[in-house]
PLY file of the C-alpha trace (Angstrom):
ply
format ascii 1.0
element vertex 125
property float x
property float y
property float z
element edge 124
property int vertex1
property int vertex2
end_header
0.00 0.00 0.00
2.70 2.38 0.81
4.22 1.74 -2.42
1.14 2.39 -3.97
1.09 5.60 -2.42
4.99 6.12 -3.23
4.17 6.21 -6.83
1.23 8.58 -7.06
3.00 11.21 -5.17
5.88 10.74 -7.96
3.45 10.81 -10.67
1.33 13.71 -9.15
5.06 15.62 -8.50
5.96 15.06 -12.01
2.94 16.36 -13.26
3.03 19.40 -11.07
6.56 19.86 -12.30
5.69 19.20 -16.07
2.84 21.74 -15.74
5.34 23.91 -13.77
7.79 23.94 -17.17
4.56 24.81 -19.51
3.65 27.27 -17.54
5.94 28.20 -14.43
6.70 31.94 -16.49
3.22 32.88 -15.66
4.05 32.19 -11.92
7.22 34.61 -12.83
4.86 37.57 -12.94
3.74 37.22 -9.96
7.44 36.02 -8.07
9.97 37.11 -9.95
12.36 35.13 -7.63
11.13 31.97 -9.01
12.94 32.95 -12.92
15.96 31.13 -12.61
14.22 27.33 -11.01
11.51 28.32 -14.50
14.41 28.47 -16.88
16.46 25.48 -15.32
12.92 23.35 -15.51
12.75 24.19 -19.43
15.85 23.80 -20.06
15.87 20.37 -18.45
12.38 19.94 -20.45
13.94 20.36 -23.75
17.21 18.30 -22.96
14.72 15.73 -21.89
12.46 15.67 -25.07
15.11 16.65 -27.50
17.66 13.97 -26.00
15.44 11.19 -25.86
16.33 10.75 -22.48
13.67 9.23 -19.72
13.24 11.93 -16.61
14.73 9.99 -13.86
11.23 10.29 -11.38
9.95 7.56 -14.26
12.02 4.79 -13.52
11.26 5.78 -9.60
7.47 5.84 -10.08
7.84 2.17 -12.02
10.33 1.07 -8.83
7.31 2.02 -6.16
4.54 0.43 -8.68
6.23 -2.59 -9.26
7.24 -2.83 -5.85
2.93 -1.93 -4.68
2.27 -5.04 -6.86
1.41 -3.07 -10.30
2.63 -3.07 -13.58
4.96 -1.02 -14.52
5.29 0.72 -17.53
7.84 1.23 -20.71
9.49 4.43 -21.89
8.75 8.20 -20.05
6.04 9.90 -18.64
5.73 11.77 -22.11
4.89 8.49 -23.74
2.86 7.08 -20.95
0.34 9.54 -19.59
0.13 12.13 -22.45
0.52 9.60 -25.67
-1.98 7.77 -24.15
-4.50 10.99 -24.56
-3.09 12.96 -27.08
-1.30 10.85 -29.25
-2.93 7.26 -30.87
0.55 5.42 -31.82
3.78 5.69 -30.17
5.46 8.89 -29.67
7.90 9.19 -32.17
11.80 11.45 -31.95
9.72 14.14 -34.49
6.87 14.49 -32.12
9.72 14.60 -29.31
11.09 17.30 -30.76
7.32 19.46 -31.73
6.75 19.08 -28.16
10.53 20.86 -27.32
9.65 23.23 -29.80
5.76 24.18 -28.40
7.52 24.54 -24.77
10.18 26.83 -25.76
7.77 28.86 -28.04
4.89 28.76 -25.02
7.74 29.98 -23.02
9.15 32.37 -25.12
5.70 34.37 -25.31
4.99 34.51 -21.59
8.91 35.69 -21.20
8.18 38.18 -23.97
5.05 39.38 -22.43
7.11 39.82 -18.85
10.02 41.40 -20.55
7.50 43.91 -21.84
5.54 44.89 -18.99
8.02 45.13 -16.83
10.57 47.14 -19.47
7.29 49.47 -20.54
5.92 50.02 -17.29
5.66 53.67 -16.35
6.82 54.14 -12.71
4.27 55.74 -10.44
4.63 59.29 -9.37
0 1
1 2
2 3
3 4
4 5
5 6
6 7
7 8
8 9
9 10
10 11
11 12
12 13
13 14
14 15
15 16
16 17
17 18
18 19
19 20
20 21
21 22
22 23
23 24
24 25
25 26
26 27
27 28
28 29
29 30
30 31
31 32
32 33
33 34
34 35
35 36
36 37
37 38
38 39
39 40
40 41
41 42
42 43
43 44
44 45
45 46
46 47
47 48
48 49
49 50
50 51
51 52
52 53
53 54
54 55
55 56
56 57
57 58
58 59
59 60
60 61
61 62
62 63
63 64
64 65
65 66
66 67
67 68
68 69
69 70
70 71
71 72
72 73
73 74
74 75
75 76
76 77
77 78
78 79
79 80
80 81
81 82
82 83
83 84
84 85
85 86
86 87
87 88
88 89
89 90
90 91
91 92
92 93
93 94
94 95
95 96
96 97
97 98
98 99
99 100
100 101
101 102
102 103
103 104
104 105
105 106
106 107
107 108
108 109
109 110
110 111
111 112
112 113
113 114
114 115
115 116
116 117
117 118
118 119
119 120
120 121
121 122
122 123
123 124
């Protein structure tokens, strides 16, 4: 049971962190202290997606599950959660790399957006 319970805290934490690459920038406006963990979760997004590479809270989640008496599961979480709803057939290096692409570009607006509200801002008198 405990493993059980191991696993969906790794899988709810790496969805919280996944959602927290997507769209951590938007937290940004609100505390600015929080830019430089943003950037090093996209850049570890990209590396991840554009590397091929399995996130290493994956193989943890699988550990717990198989140890709870579950199945575990092949490949990342990419493949295994959001394939499963977005994506009929396997997820392919291409699609890998769309997805790299759609974070940095989701990122790159919200950053844009920041960089002008806070550069255009008038100050108060």
């Amino acid at each position: 049971m405990i493993y059980r319970i191991g696993a969906d805290a790794i899988l709810l934490l790496h969805l919280a962190f996944t959602l927290f690459t997507v769209l951590g920038g938007l937290l940004v406006l609100h505390r600015p202290s929080l830019l430089w963990v943003h950037l090093g979760a996209v850049l570890w997004g990209v590396v991840i997606e554009w590397a091929d590479w399995i996130c290493p809270l994956t193989p943890l989640e699988n550990a717990l599950r198989i140890q709870g008496g579950e199945a575990g599961y092949a490949g990342g979480f990419i493949e295994h959660y959001v394939s499963l709803v977005l994506y009929p057939d396997n997820l392919t290096i291409e699609l890998r790399y769309l997805l790299g692409m759609g974070l940095v570009a989701v990122n790159l607006i919200i950053y844009g957006y920041i960089f002008l509200v806070r550069h255009h801002r008038k100050p108060l008198p």
